[in-house]
C-alpha positions as CSV (number, residue, x, y, z in Angstrom):
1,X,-87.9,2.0,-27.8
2,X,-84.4,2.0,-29.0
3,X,-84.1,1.6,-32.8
4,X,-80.8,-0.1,-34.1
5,X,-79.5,0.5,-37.7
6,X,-78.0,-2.0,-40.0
7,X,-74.7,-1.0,-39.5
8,X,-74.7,-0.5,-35.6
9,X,-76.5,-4.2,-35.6
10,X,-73.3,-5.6,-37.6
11,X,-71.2,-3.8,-35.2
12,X,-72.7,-5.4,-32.0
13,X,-72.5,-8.3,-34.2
14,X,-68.4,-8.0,-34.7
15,X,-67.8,-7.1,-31.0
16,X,-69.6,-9.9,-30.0
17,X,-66.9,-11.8,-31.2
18,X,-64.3,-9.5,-29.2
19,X,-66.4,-10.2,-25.8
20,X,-62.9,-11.8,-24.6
21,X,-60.7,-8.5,-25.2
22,X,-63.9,-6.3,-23.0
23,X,-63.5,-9.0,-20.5
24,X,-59.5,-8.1,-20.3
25,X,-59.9,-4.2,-20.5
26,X,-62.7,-4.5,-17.9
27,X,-60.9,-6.9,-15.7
28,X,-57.6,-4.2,-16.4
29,X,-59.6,-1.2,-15.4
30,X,-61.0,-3.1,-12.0
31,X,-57.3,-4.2,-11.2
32,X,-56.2,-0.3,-11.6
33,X,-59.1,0.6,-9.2
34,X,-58.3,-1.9,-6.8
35,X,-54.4,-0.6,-6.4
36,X,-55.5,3.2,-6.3
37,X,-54.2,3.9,-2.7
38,X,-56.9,4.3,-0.2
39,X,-57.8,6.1,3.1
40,X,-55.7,4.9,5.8
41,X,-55.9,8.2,8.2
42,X,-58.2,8.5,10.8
43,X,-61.1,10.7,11.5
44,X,-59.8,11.8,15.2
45,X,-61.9,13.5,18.2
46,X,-60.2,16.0,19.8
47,X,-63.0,17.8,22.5
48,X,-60.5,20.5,23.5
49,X,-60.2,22.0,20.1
50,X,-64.4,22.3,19.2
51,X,-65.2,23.7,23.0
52,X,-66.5,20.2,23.8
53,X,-66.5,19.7,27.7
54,X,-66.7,15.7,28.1
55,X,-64.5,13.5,30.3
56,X,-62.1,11.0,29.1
57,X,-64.8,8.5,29.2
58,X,-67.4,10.4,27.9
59,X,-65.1,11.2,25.0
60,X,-65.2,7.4,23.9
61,X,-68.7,7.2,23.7
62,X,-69.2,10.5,21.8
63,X,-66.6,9.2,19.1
64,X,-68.5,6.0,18.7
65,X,-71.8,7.7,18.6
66,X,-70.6,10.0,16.1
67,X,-68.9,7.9,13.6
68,X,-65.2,8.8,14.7
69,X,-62.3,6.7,14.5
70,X,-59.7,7.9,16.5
71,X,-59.7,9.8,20.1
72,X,-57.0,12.4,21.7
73,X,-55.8,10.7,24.5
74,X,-55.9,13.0,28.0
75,X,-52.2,12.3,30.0
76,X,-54.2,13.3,32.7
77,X,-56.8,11.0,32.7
78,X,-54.4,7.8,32.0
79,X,-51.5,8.6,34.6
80,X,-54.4,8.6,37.3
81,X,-55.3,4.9,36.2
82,X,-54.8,1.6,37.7
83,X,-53.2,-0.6,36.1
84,X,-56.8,-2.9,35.8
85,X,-58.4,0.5,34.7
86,X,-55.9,1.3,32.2
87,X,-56.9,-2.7,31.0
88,X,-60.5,-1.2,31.1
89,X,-60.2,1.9,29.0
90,X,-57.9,-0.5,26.3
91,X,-61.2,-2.8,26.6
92,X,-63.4,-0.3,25.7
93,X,-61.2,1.2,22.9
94,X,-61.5,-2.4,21.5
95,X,-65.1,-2.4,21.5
96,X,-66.0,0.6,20.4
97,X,-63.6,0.3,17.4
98,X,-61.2,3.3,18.7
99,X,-57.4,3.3,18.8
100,X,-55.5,6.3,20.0
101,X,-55.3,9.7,18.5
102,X,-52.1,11.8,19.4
103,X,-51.1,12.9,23.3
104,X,-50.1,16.2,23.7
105,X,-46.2,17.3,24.5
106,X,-46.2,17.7,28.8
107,X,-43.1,19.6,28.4
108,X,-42.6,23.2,28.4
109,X,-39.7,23.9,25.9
110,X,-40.4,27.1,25.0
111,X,-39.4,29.3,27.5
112,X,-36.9,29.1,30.3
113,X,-34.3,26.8,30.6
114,X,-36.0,25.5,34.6
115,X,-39.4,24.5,33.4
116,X,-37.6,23.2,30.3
117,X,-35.9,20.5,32.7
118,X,-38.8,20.4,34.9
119,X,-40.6,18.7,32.5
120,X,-37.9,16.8,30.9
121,X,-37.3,15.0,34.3
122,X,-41.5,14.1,34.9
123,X,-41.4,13.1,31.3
124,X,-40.0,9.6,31.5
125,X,-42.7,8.5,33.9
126,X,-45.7,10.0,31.7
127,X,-43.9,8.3,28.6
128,X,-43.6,4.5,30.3
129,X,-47.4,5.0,31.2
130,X,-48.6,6.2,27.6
131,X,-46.3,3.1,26.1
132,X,-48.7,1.2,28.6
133,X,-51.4,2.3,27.5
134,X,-50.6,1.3,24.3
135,X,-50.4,5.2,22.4
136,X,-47.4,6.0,20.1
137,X,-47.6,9.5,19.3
138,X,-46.8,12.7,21.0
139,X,-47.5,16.2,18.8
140,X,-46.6,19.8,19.8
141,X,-46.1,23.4,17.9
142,X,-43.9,26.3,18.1
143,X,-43.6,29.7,18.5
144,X,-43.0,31.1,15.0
145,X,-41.1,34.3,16.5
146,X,-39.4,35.4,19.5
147,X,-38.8,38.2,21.4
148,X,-34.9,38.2,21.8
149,X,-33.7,35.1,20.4
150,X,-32.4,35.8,16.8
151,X,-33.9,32.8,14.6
152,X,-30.3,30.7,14.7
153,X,-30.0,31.3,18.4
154,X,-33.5,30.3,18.7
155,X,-33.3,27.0,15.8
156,X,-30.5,25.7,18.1
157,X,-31.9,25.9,21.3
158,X,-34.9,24.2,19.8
159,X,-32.7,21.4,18.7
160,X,-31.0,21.1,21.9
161,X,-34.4,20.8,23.5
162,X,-36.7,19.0,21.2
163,X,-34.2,16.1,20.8
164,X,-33.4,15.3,24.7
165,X,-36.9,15.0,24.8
166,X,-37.6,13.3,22.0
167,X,-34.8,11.3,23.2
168,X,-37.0,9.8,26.2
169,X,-40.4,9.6,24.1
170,X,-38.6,7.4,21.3
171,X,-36.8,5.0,24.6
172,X,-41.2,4.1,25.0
173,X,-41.8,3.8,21.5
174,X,-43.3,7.2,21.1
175,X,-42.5,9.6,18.1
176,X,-42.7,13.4,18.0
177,X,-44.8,15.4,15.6
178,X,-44.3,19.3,15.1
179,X,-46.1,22.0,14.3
180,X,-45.0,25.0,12.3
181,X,-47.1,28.3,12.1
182,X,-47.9,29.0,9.1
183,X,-49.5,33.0,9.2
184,X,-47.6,35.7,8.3
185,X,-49.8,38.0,11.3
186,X,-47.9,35.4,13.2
187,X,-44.6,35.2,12.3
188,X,-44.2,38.6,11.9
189,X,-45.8,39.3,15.5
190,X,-42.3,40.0,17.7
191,X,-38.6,41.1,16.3
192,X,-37.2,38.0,15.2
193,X,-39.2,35.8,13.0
194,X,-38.9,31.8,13.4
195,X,-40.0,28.7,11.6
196,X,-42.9,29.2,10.0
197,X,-42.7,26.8,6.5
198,X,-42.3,23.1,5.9
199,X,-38.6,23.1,4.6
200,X,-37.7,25.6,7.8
201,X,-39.2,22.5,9.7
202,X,-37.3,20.3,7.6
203,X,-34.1,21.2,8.8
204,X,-34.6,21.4,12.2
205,X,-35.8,18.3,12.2
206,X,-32.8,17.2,10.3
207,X,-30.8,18.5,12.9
208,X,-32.5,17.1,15.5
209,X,-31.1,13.7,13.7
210,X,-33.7,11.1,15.6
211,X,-35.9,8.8,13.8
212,X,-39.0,9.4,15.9
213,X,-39.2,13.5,15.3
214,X,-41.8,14.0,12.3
215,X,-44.4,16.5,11.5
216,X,-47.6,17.6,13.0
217,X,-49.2,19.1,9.8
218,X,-52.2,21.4,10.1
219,X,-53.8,22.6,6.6
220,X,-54.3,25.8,7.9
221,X,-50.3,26.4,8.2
222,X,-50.0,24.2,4.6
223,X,-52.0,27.3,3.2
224,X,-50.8,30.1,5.0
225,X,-47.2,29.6,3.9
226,X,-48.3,29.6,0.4
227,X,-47.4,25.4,0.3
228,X,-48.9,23.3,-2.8
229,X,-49.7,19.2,-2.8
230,X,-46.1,18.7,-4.4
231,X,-45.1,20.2,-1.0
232,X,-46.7,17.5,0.8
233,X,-45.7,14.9,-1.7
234,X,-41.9,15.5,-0.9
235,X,-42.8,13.7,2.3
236,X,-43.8,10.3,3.6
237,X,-45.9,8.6,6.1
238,X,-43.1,7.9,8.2
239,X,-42.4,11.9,8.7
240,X,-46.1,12.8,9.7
241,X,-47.1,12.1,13.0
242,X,-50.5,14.3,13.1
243,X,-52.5,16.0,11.0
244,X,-55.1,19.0,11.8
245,X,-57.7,20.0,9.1
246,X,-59.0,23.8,8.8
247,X,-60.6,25.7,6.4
248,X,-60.0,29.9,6.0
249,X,-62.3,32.6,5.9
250,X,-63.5,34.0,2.5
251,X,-62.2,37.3,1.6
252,X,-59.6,37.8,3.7
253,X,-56.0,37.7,1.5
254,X,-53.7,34.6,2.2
255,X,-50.9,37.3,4.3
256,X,-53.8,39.1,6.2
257,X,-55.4,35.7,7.9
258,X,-55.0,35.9,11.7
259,X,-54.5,32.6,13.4
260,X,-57.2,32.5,15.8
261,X,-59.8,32.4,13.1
262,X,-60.4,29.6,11.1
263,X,-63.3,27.4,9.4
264,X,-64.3,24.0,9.3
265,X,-62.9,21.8,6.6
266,X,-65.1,22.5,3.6
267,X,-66.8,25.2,4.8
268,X,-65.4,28.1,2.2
269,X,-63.0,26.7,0.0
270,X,-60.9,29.0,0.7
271,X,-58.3,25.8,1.9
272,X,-58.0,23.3,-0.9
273,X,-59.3,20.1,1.2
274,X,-58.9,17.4,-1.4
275,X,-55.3,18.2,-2.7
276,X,-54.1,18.2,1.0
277,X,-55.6,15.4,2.0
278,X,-55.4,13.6,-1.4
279,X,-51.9,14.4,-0.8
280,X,-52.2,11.9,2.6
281,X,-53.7,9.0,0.8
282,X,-51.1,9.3,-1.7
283,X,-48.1,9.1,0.8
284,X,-50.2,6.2,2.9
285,X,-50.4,8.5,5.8
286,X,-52.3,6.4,8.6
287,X,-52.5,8.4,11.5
288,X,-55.2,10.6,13.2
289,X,-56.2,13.9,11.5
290,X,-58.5,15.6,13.4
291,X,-60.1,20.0,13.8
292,X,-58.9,22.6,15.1
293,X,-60.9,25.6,13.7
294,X,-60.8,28.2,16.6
295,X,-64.2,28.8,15.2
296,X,-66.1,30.4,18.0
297,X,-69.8,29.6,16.7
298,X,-69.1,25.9,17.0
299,X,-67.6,26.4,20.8
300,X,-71.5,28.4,21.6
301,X,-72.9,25.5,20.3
302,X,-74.8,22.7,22.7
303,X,-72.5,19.7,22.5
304,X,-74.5,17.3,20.7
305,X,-75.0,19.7,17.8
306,X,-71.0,20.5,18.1
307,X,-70.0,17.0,17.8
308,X,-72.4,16.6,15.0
309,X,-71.5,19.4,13.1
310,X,-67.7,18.6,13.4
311,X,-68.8,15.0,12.8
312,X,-70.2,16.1,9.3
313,X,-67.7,18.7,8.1
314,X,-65.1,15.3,8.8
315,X,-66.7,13.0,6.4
316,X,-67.6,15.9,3.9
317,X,-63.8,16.6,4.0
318,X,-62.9,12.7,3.6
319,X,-65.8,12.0,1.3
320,X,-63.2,14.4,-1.5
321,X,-60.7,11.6,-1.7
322,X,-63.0,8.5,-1.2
């Protein structure tokens, strides 16, 4: 039993009388919870990147089944479509609660100047059918080095290249996330280093000069290039397009991590999951942010325990800011 003294019973007494101020800091305190900025990103499927074989259809009942919001589209998949099966698949998006993750870029840019316009002149037709189908984003990386081209030979062909096409992605309403490589093991691979860090990205983005170009940013890269939250504070939601989540391996010093071998969000704590994504809730990022972990004992795994697994490191990865 709880035993009051005299002079804590005349001070419940007195505060009784104050009920009306408690009632205003309470009602303050609920009004500052209720404008904290909250999760608008969401929690993709992306089969490729966790060794998941499932066709496009398939893919939309595993993401319902496993509490996803988002799926990767497959270009494939849609530009073999009717027009009343593309209806269908928007249908079933509908009903299972989906909307579209992020397609990935059809066009080679990276190497020779040929396939470059190859693909730049098949890219208008897979654009008008992904406007169709009612997608918006388009995300892609680059090579952090090169071979021969010195990194300002190399910065302008990229910007030469990336804005014709982005050129024809933002005539069907699509925008253009890109990826920088973060790893020094990669960057460092070939004679002349590229972009490899946000503000590198920054400016060739900048000289691209076209509102749809953005950011695909991957945690992973965040970390390896030694980026902090105020980093991804300096931008907003209209420059992200796509966001990847990775942890690192334990043990391994930030310069000495090799690409190809990567955790699941949460996994070591190696990555610091809830500043970068705290970071996104700040900004009012509301795209998809989906894995790519390169994490080989998740692609030996049967499928259902895959998508389970990936489904669970997700929400234990959102769960930090929520």
């Amino acid at each position: 039993m709880i035993q009051f003294s005299r002079r804590s019973f005349l001070h419940a007494a007195s505060a009784a009388g104050l009920g009306g101020v408690g009632l205003s800091i309470a009602s303050r305190r609920a009004a500052a919870e209720d404008a904290a900025p909250r999760r608008k990103f969401t929690m993709c499927l992306a089969c490729g990147p966790i060794g998941v074989r499932a066709d496009p259809r398939e893919t939309l009942a595993l993401a319902e089944q496993y509490g996803f919001e988002s799926v990767d589209p497959s270009i494939g998949f849609l530009m073999r479509l009717s027009e009343a099966e593309l209806e269908q698949v928007d249908a079933e998006l509908k009903q299972k609660k989906l909307v579209w993750g992020a397609a990935g870029l059809p066009v080679d840019f990276r190497r020779d100047e040929a396939g470059f316009k190859a693909g730049l002149d098949q890219l208008p037709e897979t654009a008008k059918r992904l406007q169709q189908a009612g997608i918006t984003r388009i995300a892609t990386w680059l090579m952090p080095s090169h071979q021969t081209l010195t990194y300002t030979a190399n910065f302008r062909q990229h910007a030469r290249r990336l804005r014709e096409t982005a050129k024809v992605l933002g005539d069907h309403g699509l925008r253009l996330g890109l990826e920088y490589v973060g790893p020094k093991t990669s960057w460092t691979r070939t004679q002349h280093p590229f972009i490899h860090t946000m503000a590198e990205m920054k400016d060739l983005i900048a000289e691209i000069d076209l509102d749809n170009v953005g950011f695909l940013l991957d945690s992973w890269h965040w970390y390896t290039a030694s980026e902090t939250e105020a980093d991804l504070l300096t931008l907003t939601n209209g420059d992200i397009v796509c966001c990847h989540l990775n942890d690192a391996p334990a043990g391994i010093p930030v310069d000495q991590q090799q690409d190809n071998s990567r955790e699941l969000p949460c996994a070591t704590g190696v990555i610091d999951m809830k500043a970068f994504l705290g970071a996104l809730v700040k900004i009012g990022y509301d795209g998809p942010v989906l894995i790519e972990p390169f994490y080989r004992p998740l692609r030996e795994m049967p499928k259902e325990k895959a998508l389970a697994v990936t489904a669970a490191a997700m929400k234990k990865a959102i769960a930090l800011v929520e």
